[in-house]
PAPAPA-143735 format. One record per residue (C-alpha): chain; residue number from 1; residue in one letter; x, y, z. Coordinates in Angstrom, 2 decimals, always signed. Last residue first. Layout:
+-------+------+------+---------+---------+---------+
! chain ! resi ! resn !      c1 !      c2 !      c3 !
+-------+------+------+---------+---------+---------+
!     A !  NUM !    a !       X !       Y !       Z !
...
+-------+------+------+---------+---------+---------+
// end
This chain:
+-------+------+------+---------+---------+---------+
! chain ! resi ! resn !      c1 !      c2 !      c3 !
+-------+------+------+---------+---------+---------+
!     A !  342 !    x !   -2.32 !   -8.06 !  -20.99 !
!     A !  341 !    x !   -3.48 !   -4.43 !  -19.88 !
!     A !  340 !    x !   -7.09 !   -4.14 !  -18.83 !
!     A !  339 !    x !   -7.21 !   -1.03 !  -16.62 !
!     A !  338 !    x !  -10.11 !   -1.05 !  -14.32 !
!     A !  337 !    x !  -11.54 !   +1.86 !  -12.73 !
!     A !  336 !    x !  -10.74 !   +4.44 !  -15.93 !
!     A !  335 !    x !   -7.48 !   +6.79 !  -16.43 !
!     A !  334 !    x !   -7.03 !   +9.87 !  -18.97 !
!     A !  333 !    x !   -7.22 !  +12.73 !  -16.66 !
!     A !  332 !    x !   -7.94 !  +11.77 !  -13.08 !
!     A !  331 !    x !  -11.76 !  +12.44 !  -12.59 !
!     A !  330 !    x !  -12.69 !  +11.96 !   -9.09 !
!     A !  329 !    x !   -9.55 !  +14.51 !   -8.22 !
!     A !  328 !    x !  -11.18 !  +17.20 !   -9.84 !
!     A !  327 !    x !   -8.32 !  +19.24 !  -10.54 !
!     A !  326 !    x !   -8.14 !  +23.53 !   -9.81 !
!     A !  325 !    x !   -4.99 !  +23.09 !   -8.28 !
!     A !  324 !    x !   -6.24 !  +23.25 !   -4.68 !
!     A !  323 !    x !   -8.24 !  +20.55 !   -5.61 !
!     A !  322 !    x !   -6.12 !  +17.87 !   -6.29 !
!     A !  321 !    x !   -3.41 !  +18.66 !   -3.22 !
!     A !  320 !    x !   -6.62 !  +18.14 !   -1.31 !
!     A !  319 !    x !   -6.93 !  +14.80 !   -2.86 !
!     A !  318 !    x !   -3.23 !  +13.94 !   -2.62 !
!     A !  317 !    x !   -2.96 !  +14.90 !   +0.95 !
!     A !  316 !    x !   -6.12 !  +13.13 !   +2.35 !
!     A !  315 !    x !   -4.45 !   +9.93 !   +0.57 !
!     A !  314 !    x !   -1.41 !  +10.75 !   +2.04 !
!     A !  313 !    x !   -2.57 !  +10.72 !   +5.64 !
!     A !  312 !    x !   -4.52 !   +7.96 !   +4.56 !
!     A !  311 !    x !   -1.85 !   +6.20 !   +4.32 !
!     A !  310 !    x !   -0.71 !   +6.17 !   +8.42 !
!     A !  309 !    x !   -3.86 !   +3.67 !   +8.62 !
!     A !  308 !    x !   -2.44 !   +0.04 !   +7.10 !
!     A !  307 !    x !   +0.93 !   +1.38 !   +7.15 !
!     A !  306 !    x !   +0.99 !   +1.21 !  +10.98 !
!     A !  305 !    x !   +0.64 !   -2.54 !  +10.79 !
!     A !  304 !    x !   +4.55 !   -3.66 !  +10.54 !
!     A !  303 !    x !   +5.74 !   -0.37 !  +12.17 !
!     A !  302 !    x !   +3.60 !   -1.45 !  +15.88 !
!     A !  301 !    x !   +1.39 !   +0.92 !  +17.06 !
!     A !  300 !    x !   +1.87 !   +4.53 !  +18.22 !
!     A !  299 !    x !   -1.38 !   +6.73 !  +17.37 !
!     A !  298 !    x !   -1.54 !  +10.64 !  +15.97 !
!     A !  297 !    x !   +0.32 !  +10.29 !  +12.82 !
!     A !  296 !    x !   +1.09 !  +13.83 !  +12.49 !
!     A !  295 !    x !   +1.23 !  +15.51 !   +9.33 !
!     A !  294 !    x !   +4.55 !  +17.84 !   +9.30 !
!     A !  293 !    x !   +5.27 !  +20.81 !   +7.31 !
!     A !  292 !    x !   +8.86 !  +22.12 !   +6.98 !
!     A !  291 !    x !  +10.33 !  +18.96 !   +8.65 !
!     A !  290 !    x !  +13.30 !  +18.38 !  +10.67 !
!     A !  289 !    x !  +12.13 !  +19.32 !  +14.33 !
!     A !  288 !    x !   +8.47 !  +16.94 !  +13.42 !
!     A !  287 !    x !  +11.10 !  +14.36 !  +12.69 !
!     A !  286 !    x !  +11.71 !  +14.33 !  +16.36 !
!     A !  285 !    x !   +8.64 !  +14.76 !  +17.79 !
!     A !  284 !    x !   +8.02 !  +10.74 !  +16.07 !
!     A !  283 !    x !   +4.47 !  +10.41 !  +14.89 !
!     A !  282 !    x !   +5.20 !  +10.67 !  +11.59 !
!     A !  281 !    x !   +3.99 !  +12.07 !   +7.92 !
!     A !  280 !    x !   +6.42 !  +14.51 !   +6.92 !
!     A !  279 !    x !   +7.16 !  +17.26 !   +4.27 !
!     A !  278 !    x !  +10.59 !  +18.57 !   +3.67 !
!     A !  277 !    x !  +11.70 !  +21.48 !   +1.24 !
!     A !  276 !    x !  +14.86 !  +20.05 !   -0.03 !
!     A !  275 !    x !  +17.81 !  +23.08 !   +0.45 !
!     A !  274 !    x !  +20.66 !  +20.72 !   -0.08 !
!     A !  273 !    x !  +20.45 !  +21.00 !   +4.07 !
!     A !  272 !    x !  +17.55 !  +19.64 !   +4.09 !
!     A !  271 !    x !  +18.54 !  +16.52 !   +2.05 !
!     A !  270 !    x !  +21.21 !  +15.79 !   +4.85 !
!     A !  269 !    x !  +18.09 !  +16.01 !   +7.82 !
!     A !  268 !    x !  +15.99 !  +14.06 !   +6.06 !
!     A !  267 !    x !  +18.51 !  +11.06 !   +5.71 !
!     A !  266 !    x !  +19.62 !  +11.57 !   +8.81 !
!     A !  265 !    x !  +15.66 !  +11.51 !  +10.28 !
!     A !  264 !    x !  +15.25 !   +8.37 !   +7.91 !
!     A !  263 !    x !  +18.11 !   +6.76 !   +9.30 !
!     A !  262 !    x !  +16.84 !   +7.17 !  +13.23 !
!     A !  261 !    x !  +13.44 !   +6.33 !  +11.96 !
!     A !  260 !    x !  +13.83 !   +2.57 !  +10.05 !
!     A !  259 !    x !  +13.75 !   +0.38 !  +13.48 !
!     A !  258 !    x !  +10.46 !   +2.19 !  +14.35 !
!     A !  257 !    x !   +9.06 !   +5.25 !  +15.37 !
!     A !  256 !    x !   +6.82 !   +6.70 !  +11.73 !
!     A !  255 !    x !   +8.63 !   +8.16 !   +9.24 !
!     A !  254 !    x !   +6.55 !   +8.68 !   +5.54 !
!     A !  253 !    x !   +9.35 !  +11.57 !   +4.53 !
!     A !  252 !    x !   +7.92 !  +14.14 !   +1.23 !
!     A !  251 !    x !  +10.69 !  +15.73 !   -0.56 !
!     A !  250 !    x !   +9.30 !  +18.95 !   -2.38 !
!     A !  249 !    x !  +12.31 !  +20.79 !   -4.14 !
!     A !  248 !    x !  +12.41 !  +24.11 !   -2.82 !
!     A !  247 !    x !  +16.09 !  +24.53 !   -2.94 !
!     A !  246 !    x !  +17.22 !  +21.66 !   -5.35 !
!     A !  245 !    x !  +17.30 !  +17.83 !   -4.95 !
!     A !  244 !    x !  +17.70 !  +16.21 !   -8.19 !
!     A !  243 !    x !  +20.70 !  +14.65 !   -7.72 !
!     A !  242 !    x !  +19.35 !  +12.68 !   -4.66 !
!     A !  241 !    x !  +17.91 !  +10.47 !   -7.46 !
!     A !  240 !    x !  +21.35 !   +8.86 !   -7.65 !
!     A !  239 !    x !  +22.25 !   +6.24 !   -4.84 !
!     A !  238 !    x !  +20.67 !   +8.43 !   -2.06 !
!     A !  237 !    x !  +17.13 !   +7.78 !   -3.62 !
!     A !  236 !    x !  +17.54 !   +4.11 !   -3.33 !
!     A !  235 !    x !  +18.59 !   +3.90 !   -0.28 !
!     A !  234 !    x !  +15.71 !   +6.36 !   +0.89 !
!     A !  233 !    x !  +13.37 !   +3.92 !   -0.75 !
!     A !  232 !    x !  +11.81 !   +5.93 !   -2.91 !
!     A !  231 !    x !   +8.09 !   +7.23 !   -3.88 !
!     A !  230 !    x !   +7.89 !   +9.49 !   -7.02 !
!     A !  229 !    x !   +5.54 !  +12.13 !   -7.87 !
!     A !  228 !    x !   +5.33 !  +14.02 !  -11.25 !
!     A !  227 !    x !   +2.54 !  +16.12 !  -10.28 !
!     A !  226 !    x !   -0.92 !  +15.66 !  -11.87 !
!     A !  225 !    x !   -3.16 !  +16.29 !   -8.20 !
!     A !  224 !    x !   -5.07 !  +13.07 !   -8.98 !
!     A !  223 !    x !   -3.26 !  +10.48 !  -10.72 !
!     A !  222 !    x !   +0.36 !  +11.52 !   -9.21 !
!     A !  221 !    x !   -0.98 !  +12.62 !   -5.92 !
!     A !  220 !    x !   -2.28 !   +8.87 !   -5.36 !
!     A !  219 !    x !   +1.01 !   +7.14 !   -6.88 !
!     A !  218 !    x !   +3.39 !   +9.02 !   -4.39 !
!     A !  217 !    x !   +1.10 !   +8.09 !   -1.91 !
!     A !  216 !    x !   +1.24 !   +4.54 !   -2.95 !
!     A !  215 !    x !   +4.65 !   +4.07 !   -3.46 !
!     A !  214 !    x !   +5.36 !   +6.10 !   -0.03 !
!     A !  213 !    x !   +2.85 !   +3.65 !   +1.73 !
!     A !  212 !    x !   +4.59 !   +0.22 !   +0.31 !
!     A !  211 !    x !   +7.74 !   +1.59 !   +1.87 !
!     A !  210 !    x !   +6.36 !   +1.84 !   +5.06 !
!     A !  209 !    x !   +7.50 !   -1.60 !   +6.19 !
!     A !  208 !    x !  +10.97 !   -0.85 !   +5.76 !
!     A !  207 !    x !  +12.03 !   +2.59 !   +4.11 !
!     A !  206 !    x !  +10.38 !   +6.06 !   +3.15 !
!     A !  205 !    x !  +10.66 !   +8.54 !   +0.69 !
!     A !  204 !    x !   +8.07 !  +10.33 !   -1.39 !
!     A !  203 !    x !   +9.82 !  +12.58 !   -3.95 !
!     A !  202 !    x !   +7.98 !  +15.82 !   -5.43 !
!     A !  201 !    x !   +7.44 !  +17.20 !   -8.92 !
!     A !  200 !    x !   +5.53 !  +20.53 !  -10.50 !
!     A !  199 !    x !   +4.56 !  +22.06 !   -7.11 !
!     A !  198 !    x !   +2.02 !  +25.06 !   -8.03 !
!     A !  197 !    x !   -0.05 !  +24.21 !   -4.70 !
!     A !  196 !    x !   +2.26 !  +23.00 !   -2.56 !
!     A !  195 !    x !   +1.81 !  +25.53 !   +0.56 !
!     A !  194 !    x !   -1.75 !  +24.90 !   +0.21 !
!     A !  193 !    x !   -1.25 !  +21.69 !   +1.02 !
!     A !  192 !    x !   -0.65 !  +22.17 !   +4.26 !
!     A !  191 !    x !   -4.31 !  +23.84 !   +4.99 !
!     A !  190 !    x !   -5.85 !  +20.77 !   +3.98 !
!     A !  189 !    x !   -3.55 !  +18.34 !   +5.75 !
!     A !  188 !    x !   -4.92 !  +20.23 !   +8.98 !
!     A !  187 !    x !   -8.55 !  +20.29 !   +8.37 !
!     A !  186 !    x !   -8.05 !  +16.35 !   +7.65 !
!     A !  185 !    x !   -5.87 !  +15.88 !  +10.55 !
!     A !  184 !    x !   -9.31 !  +14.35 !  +12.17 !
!     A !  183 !    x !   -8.87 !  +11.26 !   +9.28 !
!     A !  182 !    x !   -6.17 !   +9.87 !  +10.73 !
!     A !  181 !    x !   -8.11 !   +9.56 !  +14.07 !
!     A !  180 !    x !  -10.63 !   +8.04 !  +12.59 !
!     A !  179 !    x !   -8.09 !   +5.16 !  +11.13 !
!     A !  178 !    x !   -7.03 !   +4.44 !  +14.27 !
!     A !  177 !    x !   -9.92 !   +3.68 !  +15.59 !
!     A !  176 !    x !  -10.44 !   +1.38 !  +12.55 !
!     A !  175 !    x !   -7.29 !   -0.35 !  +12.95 !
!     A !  174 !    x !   -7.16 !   -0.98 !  +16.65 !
!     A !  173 !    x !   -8.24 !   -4.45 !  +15.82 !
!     A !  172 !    x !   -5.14 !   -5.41 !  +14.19 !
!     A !  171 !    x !   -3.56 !   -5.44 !  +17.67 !
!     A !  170 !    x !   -5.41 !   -8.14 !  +18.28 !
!     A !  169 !    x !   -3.59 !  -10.35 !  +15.33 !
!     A !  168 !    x !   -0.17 !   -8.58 !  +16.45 !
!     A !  167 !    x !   -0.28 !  -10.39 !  +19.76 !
!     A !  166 !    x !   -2.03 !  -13.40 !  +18.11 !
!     A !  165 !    x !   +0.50 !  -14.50 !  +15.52 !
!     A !  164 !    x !   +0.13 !  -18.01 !  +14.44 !
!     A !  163 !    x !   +2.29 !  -17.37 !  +11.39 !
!     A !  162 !    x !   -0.72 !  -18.09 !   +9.31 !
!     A !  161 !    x !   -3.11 !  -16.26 !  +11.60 !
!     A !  160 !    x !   -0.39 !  -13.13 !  +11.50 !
!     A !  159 !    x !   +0.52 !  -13.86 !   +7.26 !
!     A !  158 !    x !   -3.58 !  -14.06 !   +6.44 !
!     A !  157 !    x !   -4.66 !  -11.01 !   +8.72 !
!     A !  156 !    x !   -1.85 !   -8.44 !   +7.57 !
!     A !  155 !    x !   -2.68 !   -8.97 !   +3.77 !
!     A !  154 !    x !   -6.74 !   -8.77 !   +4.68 !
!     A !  153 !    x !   -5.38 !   -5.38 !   +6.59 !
!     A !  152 !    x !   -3.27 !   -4.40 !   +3.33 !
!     A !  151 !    x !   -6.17 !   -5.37 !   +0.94 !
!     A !  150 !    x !   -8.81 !   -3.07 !   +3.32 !
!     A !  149 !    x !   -6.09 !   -0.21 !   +3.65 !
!     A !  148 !    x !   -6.15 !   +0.09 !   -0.40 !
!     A !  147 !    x !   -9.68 !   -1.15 !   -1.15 !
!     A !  146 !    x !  -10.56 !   +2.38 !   +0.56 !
!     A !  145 !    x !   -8.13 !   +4.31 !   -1.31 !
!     A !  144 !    x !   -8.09 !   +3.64 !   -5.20 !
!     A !  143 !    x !   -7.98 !   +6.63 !   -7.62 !
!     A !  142 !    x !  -11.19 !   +5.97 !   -9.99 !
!     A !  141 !    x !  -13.97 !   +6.74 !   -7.43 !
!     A !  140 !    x !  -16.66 !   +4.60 !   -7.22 !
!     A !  139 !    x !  -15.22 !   +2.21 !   -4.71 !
!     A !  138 !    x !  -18.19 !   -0.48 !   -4.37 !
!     A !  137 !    x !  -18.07 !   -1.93 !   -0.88 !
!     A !  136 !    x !  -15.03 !   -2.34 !   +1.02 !
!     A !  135 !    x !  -14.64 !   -5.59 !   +2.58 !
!     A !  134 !    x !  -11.31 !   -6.82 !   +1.06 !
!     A !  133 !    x !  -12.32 !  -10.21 !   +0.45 !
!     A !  132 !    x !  -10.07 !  -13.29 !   +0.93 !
!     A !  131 !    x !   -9.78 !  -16.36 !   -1.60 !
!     A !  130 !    x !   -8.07 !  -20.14 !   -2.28 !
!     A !  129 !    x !   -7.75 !  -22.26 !   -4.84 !
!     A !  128 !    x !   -7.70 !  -19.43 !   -7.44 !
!     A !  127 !    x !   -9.41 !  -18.98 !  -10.89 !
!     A !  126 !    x !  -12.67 !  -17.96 !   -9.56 !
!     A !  125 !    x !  -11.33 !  -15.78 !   -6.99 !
!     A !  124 !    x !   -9.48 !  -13.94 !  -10.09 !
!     A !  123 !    x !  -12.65 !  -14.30 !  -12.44 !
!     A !  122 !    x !  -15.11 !  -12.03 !   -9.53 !
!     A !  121 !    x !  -17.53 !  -14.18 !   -7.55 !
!     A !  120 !    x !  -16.98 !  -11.95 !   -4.85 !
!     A !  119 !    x !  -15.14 !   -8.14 !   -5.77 !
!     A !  118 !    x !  -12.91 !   -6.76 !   -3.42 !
!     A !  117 !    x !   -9.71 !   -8.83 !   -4.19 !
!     A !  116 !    x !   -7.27 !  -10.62 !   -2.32 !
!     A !  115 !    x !   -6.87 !  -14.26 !   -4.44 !
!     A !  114 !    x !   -4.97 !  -17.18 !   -3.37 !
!     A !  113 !    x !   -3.09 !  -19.83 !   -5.44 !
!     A !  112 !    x !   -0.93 !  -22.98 !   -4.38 !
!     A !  111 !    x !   +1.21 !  -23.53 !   -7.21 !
!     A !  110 !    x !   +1.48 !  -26.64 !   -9.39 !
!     A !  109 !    x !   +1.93 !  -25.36 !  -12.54 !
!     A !  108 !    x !   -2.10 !  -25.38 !  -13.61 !
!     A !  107 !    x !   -2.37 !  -23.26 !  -10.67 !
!     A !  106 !    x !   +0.28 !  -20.91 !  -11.61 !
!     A !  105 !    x !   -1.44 !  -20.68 !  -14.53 !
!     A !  104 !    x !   -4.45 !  -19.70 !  -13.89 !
!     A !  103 !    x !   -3.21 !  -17.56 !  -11.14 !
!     A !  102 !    x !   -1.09 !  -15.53 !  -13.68 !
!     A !  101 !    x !   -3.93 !  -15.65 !  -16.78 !
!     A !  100 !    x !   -6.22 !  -13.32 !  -13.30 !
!     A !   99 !    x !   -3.16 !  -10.92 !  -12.96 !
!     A !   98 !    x !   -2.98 !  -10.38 !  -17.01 !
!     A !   97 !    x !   -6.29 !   -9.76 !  -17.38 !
!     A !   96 !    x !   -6.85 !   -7.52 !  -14.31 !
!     A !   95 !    x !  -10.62 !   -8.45 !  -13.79 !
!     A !   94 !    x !  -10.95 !   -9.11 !   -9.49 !
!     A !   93 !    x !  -11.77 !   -5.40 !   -8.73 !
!     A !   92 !    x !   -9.36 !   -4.75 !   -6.51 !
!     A !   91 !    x !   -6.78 !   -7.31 !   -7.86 !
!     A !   90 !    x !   -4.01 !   -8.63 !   -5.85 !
!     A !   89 !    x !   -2.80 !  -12.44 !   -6.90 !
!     A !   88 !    x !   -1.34 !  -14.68 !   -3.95 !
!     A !   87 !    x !   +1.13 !  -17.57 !   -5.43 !
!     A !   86 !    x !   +2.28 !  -20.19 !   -2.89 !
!     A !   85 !    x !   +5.13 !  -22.24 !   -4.16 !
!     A !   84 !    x !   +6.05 !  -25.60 !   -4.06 !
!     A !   83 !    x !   +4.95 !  -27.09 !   -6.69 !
!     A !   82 !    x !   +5.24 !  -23.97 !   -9.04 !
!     A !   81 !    x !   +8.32 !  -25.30 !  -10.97 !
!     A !   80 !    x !   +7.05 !  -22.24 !  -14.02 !
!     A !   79 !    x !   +6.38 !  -22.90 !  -17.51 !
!     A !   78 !    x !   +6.97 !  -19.87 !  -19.76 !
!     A !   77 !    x !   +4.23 !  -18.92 !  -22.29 !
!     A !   76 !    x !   +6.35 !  -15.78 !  -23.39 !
!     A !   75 !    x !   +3.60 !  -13.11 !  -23.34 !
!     A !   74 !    x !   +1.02 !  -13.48 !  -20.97 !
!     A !   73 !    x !   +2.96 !  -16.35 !  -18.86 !
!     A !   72 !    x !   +6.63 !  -14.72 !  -18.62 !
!     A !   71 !    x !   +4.77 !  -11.19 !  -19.39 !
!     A !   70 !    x !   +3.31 !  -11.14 !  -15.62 !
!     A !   69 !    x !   +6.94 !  -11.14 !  -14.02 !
!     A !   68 !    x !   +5.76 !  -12.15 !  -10.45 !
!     A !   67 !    x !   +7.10 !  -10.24 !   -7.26 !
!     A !   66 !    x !   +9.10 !  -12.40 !   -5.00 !
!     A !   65 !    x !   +8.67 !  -14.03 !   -1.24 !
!     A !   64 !    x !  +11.00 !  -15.62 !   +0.44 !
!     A !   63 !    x !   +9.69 !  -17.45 !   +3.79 !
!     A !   62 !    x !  +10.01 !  -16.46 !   +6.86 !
!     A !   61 !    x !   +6.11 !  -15.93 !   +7.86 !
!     A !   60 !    x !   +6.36 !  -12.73 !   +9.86 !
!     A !   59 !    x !   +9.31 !  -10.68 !   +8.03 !
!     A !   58 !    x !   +9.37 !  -12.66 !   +4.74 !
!     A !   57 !    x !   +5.31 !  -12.87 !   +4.77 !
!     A !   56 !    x !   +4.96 !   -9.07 !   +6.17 !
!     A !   55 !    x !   +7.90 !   -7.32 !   +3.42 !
!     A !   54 !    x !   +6.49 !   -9.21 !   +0.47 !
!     A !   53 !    x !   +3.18 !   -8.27 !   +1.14 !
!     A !   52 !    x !   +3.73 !   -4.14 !   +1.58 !
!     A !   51 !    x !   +4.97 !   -4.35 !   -1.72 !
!     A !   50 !    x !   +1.59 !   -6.45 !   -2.93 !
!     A !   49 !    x !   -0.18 !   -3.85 !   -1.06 !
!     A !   48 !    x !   +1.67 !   -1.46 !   -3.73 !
!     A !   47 !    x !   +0.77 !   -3.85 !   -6.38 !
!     A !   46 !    x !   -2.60 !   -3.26 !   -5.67 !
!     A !   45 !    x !   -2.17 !   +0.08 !   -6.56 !
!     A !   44 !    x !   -1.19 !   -0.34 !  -10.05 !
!     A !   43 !    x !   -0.80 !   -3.93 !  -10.82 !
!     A !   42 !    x !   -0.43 !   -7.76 !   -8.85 !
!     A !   41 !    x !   +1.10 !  -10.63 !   -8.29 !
!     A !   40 !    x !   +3.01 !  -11.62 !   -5.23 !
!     A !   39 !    x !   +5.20 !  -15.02 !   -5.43 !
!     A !   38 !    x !   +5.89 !  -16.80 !   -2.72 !
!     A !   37 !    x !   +8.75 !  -19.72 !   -1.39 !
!     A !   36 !    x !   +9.21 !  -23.19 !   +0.26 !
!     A !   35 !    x !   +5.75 !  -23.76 !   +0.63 !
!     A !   34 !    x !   +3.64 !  -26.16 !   +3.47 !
!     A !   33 !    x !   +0.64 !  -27.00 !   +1.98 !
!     A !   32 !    x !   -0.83 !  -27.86 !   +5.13 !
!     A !   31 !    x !   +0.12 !  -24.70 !   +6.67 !
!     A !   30 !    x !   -1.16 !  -22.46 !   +3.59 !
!     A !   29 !    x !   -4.50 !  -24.60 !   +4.62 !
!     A !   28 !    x !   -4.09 !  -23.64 !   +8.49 !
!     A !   27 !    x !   -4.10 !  -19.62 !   +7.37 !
!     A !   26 !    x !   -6.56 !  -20.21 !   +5.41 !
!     A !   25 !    x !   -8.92 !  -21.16 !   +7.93 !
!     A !   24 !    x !   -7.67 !  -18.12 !  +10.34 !
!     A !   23 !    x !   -8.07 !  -15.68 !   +7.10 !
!     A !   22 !    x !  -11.65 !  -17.38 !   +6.72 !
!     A !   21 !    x !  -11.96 !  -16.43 !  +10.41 !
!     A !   20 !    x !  -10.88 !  -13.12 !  +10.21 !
!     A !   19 !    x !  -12.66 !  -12.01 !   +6.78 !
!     A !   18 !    x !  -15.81 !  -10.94 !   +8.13 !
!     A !   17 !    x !  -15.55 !   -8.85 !  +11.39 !
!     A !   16 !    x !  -12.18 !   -7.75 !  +10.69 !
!     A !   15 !    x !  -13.16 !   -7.05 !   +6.63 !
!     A !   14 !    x !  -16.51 !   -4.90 !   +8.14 !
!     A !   13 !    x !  -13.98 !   -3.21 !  +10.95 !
!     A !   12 !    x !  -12.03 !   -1.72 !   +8.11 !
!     A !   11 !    x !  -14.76 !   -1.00 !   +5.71 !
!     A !   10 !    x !  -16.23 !   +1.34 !   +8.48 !
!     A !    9 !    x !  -12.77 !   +3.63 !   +9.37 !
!     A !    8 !    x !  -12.16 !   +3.47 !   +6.08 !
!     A !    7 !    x !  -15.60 !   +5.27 !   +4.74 !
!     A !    6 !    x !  -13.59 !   +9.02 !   +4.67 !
!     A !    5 !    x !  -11.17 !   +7.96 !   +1.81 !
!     A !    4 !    x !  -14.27 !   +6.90 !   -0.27 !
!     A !    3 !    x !  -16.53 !  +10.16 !   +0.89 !
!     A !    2 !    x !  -13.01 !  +12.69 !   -0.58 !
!     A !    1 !    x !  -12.85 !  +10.08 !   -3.52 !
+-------+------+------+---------+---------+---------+
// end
């Protein structure tokens, strides 16, 4: 996991150099078709990039854009008005039964259907009109990082060169820099963690376009360190979670400057005083005054693409979190690579 999280920086500028021009091509094909609406589909950690989807295609690409209900095909044989409707399935390794049945037949329903995978040839590009490749290589390890910020970059590529987008399109290309210089606070994150060792269950909160990266931190330390970990949108949490907030309780804030930080510094600032212990990943000074242990995001960028890097501040958490309880974190108890649920 630990060599996984630290190939990023590589896998990123492989999927720039590879997939921009097929995203570009796509892009003008998604054009053509012209939809009125899109569904994500997806599981596990893709369906945290699939989060992270529905926020850039309604934000950059104005359209509405829902999550699919996979039992309405696998288990109720529904048929779907698709005609007008582009449907993008998320797989990492392309086999997700129930994902791969959903582009099959939202094809057969009239959709237009792209696949984001990591795996060519795989059933789920087979099955859909239309295909990207996170360029990550084989991910050995069972907890998912690497194919993470790949899908979320190939994400970020297809709505900006659909959208016609270039500002943010170039911007993509600090990705990989950034990335290295997410992975420098590793010596840091490690000696954090230590602080969390016997932690038995946390909250990881975060709104807008970051979101998708408190779901999938929350997820990470959940498989690999074994604590009951949640991610939140701070609304959400405020409407009845809160409750739970105790002195000591772990509340972990993903905050980077944007339109979302003023409310999440209030937000952080009220659970503080309930006596939340608070953990954040920012680049904002100002969060750093609320926080009990702070990861810095060290690189400003745009909110809508920071979420590609600013994980693997979380990723670097969970692992370490992993091992200073005595866990191997490449062997999360009772999971495999590729979960075939119908």
């Amino acid at each position: 996991m630990l060599e996984e999280i630290k190939e990023q920086p590589k896998c990123l500028r492989e999927t720039l150099k590879l997939e921009t021009q097929k995203a570009r091509e796509i892009g003008k094909e998604i054009k053509r078709f012209s939809p009125e609406c899109v569904i994500v589909v997806a599981r596990g950690t893709s369906d945290n990039v699939a989060t992270y989807a529905r926020y850039l295609i309604q934000y950059e690409n104005k359209l509405p854009v829902a999550s699919a209900a996979p039992s309405l095909y696998t288990f109720y044989d529904a048929k779907l008005k698709l005609d007008k409707t582009l449907v993008i399935g998320i797989s990492q390794s392309g086999e997700t039964p129930d994902v791969v049945y959903w582009i099959k037949r939202a094809r057969e329903d009239g959709a237009l259907t792209c696949a984001i995978t990591n795996t060519e040839n795989s059933p789920l590009e087979e099955e859909a009109h239309l295909s990207l490749i996170a360029r990550s290589g084989k991910e050995e390890a069972i907890a998912a990082t690497k194919t993470f910020t790949t899908s979320l970059l190939v994400v970020a590529l297809l709505s900006f060169h659909w959208a016609g987008d270039e500002e943010k399109l170039e911007e993509l290309n600090s990705t990989p820099a950034q990335a290295e210089k997410m992975l420098a606070q590793a010596s840091l994150i490690e000696e954090i963690v230590q602080r969390y060792t016997y932690v038995e269950t946390m909250a990881v909160i975060s709104r807008g376009f970051s979101y998708p990266t408190a779901l999938e931190i929350a997820l990470k330390v959940r498989e690999t360190a074994l604590v009951d970990a949640d991610g939140f949108s701070s609304a959400d949490f405020m409407h009845g979670p809160v409750a739970i907030v105790r002195k000591g309780f772990p509340l972990f804030f993903v905050a980077p400057k944007g339109k979302v930080l003023e409310h999440l510094i209030e937000i952080a600032q009220q659970l503080r005083k309930r006596g939340g212990e608070i953990i954040v990943l920012s680049n904002s000074e100002r969060m750093r005054k609320v926080a009990h242990s702070y990861i810095p995001i060290p690189f400003e960028g745009d909110e809508i693409i920071l979420p590609i890097t600013s994980v693997i501040g979380g990723q670097l958490f969970a692992y370490y979190l992993a091992v200073s309880r005595g866990l191997n974190p490449d062997k999360p108890r009772g999971l495999r690579k590729v979960t075939r649920i119908w």
